[in-house]
MIRO-135771 format. One record per residue (C-alpha): residue number from 0; z negated, y negated, x. Coordinates in steps of 0.2 Angstrom, whole numbers. Last residue first. Layout:
residues N
NODE   num      c3      c2      c1
NODE   NUM       Z       Y       X
...
end
This chain:
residues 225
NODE   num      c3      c2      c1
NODE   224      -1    -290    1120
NODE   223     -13    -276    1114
NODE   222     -21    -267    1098
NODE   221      -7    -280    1087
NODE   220       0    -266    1079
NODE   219      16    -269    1086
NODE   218      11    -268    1102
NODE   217       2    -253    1098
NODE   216      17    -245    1093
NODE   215      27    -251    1108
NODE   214      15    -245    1120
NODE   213      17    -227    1109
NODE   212      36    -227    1111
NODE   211      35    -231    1129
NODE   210      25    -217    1132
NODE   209      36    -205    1121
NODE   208      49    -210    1131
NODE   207      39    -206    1146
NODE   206      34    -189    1140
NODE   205      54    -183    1141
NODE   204      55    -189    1158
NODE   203      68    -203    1160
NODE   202      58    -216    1168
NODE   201      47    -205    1180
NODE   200      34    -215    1191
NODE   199      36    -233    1180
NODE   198      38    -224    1163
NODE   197      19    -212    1169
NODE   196      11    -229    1176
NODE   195      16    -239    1162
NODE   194       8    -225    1151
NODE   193     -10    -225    1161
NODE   192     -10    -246    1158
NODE   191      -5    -244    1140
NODE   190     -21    -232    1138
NODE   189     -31    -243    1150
NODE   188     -28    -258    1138
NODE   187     -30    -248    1122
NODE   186     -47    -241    1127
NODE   185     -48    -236    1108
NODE   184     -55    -217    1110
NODE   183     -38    -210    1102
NODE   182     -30    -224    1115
NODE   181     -39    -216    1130
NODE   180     -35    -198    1123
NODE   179     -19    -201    1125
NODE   178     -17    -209    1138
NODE   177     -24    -194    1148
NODE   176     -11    -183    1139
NODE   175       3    -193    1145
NODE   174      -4    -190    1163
NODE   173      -7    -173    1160
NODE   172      12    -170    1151
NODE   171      19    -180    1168
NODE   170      11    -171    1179
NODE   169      16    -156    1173
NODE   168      23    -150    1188
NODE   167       9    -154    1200
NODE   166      17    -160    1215
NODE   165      12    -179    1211
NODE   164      -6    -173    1208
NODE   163     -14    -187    1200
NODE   162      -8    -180    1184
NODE   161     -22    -167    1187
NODE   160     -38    -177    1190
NODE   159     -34    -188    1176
NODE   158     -30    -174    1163
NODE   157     -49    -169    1169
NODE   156     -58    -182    1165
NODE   155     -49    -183    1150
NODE   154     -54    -166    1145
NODE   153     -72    -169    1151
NODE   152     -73    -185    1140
NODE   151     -65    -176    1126
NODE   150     -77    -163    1125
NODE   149     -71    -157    1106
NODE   148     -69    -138    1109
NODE   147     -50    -140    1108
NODE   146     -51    -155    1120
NODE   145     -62    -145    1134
NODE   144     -47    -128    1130
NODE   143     -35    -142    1133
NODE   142     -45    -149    1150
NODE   141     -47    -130    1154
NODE   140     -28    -128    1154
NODE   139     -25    -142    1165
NODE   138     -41    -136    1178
NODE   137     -30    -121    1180
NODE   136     -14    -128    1181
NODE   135     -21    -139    1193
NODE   134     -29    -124    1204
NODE   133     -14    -111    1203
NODE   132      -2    -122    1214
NODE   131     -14    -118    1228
NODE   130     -26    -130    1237
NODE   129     -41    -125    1226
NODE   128     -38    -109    1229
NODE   127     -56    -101    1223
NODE   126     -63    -116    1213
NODE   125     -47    -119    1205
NODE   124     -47    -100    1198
NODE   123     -68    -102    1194
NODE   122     -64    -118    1182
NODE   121     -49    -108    1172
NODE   120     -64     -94    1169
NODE   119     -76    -107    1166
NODE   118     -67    -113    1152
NODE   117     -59     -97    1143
NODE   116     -75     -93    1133
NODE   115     -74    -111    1126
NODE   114     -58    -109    1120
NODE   113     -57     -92    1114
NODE   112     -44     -95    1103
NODE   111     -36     -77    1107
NODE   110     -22     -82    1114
NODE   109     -34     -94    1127
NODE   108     -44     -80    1130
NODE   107     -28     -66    1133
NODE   106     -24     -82    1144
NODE   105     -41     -84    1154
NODE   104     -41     -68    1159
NODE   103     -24     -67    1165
NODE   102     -29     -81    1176
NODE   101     -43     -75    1180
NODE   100     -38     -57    1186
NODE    99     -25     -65    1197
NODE    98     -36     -80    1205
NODE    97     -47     -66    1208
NODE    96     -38     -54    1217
NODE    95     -27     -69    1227
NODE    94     -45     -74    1234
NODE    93     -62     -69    1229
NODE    92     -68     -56    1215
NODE    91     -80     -61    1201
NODE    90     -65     -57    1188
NODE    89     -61     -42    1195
NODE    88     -74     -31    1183
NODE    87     -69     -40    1168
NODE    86     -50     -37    1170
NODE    85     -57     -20    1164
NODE    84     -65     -25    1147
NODE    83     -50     -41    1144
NODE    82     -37     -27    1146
NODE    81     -44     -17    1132
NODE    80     -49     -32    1121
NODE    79     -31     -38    1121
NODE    78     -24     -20    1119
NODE    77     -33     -20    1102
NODE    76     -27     -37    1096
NODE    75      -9     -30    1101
NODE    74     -13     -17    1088
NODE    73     -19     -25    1075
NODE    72      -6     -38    1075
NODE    71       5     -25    1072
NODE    70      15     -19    1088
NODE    69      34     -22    1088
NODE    68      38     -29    1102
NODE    67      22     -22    1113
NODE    66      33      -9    1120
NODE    65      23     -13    1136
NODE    64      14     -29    1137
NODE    63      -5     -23    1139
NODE    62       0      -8    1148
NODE    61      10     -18    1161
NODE    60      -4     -31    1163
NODE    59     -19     -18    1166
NODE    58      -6      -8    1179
NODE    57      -3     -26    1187
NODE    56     -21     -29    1189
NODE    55     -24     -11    1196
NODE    54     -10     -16    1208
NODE    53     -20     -31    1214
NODE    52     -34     -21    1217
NODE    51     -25      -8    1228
NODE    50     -16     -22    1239
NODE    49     -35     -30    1242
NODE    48     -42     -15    1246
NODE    47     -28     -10    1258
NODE    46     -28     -27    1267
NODE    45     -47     -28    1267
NODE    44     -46      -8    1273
NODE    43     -33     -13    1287
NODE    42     -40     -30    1291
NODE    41     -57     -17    1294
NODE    40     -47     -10    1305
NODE    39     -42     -21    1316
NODE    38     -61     -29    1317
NODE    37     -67     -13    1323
NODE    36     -55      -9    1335
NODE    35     -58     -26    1342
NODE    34     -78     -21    1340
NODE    33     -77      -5    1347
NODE    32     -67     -10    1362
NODE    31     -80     -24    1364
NODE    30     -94     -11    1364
NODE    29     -86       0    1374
NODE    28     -83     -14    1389
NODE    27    -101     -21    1386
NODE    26    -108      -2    1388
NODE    25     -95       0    1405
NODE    24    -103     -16    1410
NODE    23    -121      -9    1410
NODE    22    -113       8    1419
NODE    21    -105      -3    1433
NODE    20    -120     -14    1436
NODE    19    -125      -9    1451
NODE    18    -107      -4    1458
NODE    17    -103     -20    1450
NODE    16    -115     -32    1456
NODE    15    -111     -24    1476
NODE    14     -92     -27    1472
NODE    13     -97     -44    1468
NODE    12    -107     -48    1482
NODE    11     -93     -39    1495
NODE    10     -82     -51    1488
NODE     9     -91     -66    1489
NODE     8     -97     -60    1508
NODE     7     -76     -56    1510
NODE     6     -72     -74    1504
NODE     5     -86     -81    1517
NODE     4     -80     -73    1530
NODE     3     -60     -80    1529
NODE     2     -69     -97    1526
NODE     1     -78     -98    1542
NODE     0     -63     -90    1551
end
């Protein structure tokens, strides 16, 4: 009976709270309404926005490749400086939309010769997906556009980086690349040492026959045992 009363005092509380309350919780009730409402539809404009730009980026790259077969050299160099001038505005973007915009960016750069220019731009695309497949493509091209400028420490820095990515589908070329350099700088040892990593993780890959041809070579030379 104790119990039975006590359950109907609780209850009797709590209905008392809520009659006093009622227009105080009615405000909390709006405001989370408006704030799930809120939230949905701002996932609607984000999702929108981000669909809209990536279309603008598709529109750029369709009219820079478009009938461009049989363009003079004038012409396509024209349509290069086009597309670079309104990729420029998604280019400080976050997520898919500015992986996308700098990654196009970075090759109309890299056609270009625009090495140093293209740097950053490969090293913003890692920065923003650093998980994605984009991101050690990225830092491989900026590790050629670090060796085209003459920063081969950076660029062997990061070759290193790269072909320790086992998923990294051109792990192997990094890798070979990484010795490369070692040898051009004359760390035989660790050069030899990168390329019996690369023949002893793929053995028929096309840049681990030319590994064992240059382990040979420097065998022969006498620049290692």
């Amino acid at each position: 009976m104790a119990a039975i009363e006590e359950k109907l005092t609780v209850g009797k509380k709590v209905n008392n709270f809520l009659d006093k309350n009622r227009s105080k919780l009615l405000v909390v009730l709006i405001l989370c309404i408006c704030f799930v409402v809120g939230f949905v539809i701002g996932s609607l404009i984000s999702s929108n926005s981000k669909e809209k730009k990536l279309a603008e980026i598709e529109q750029i790259t369709y009219e820079l490749t478009n009938e461009s077969a049989d363009l003079e050299e004038s012409e396509i160099n024209k349509r290069i400086d086009d597309a670079l001038a309104k990729l420029s505005s998604f280019t400080n973007k976050g997520g898919i939309v500015g992986v996308r915009a700098n990654l196009l960016y970075t090759d109309l750069l890299y056609k270009q010769d625009k090495f140093a220019d293209a740097i950053p731009y490969f090293e913003k695309v890692a920065s923003l997906k650093p998980k994605a497949y984009t991101a050690p493509l990225a830092l491989y091209n900026a590790a050629v556009c670090y060796e085209e400028t003459g920063n081969v420490e950076k660029a062997c820095e990061l070759y290193k980086q790269v072909s320790e990515n086992k998923d990294f589908f051109l792990m192997a070329h990094a890798k070979f690349s990484y010795g490369r350099i070692l040898e051009s700088q004359g760390k035989y040892k660790e050069a030899v040492e990168v390329y019996t990593e690369l023949n002893d993780a793929l053995p028929y890959d096309t840049w681990s026959n030319l590994a064992k041809t240059r382990i040979l070579d420097l065998q022969i030379s006498g620049k290692v045992e």
